[in-house]
ZAMAR-848526 format. One line per field, with one value per residue (C-alpha): residue in three letters; residue number from 0; x, y, z. Coordinates in nm, 2 decimals, decimal comma. Each point is the difference from the previous one (the first is absolute). Layout:
<recs>
res = ALA:...
n = NUM:...
c1 = X:...
c2 = Y:...
c3 = Z:...
</recs>
This chain:
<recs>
res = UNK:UNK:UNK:UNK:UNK:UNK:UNK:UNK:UNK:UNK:UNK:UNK:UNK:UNK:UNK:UNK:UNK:UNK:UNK:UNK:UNK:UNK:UNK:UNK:UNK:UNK:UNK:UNK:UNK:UNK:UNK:UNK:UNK:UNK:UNK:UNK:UNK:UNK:UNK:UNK:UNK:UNK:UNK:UNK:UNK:UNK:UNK:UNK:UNK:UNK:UNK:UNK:UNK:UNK:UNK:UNK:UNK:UNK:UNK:UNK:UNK:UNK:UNK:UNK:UNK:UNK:UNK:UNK:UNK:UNK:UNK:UNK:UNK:UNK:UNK:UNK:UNK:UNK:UNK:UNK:UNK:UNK:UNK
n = 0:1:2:3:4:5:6:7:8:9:10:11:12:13:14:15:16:17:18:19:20:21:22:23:24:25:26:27:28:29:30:31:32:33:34:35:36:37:38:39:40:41:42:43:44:45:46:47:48:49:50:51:52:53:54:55:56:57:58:59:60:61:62:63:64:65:66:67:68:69:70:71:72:73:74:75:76:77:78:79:80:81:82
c1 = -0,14:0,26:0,11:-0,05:0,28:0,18:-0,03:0,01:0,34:0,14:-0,04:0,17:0,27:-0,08:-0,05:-0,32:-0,03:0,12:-0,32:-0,23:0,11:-0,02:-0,31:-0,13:0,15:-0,16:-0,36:-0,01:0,12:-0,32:-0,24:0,11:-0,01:-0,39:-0,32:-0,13:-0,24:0,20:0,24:-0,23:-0,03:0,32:0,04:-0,27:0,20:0,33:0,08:0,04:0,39:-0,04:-0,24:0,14:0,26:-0,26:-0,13:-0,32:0,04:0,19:-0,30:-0,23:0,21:0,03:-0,37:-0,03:0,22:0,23:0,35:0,24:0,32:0,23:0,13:0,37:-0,07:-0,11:0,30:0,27:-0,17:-0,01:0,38:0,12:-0,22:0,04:0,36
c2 = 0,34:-0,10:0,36:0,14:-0,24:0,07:0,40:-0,03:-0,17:0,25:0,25:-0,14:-0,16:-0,34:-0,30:-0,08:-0,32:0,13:0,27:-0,26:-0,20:0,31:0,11:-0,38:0,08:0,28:-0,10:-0,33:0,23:0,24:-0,28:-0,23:0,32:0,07:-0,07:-0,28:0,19:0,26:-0,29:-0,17:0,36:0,02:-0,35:0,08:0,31:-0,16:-0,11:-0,40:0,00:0,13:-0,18:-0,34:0,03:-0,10:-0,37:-0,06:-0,09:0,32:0,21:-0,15:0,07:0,33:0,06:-0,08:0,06:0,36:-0,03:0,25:-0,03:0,28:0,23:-0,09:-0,36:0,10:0,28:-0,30:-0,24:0,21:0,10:-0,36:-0,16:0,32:0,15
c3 = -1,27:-0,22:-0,09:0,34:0,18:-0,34:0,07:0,38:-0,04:-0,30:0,26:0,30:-0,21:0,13:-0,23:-0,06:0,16:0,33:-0,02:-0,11:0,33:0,25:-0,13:0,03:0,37:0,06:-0,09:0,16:0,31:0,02:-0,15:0,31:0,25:-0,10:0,15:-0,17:-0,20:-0,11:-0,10:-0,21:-0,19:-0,06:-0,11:-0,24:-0,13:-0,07:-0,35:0,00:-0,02:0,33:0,14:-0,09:0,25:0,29:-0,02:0,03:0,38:0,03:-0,13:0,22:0,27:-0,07:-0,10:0,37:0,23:0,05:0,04:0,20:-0,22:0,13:-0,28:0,08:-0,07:-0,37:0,01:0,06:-0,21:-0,31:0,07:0,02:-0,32:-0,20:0,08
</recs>
């Protein structure tokens, strides 16, 4: 995972740290946005450095219940903790 934020960043010019937090963003964005079965999946999917972001309260709550996060929320959020 390491060398994918590494290469992801390279590309976009960013620091790495700043791609490690938008992609961070990003996934807890369409992980919260899923059904709760196809949240689970992805949950499953994830390498841990990923998943450790969500407590385990967090994951339950997710395993469970759909959020509707509108895109600009994740848009704004990634431009203010990233840029």
């Amino acid at each position: 995972m390491k060398n994918i934020i590494e290469s992801f960043a390279e590309r976009l010019g960013i620091e790495p740290n700043v791609a490690r937090q938008g992609i961070s963003i990003t996934c807890r964005y369409f992980i919260q946005n899923s059904e709760p079965i196809q949240a689970t999946g992805l949950l499953s999917m994830l390498p841990s450095s990923l998943t450790s972001m969500f407590s385990p309260d967090e994951k339950n709550k997710i395993t469970t219940n759909q959020e509707n996060i509108p895109p600009e929320e994740v848009i704004e959020k990634i431009s203010n903790e990233c840029f």
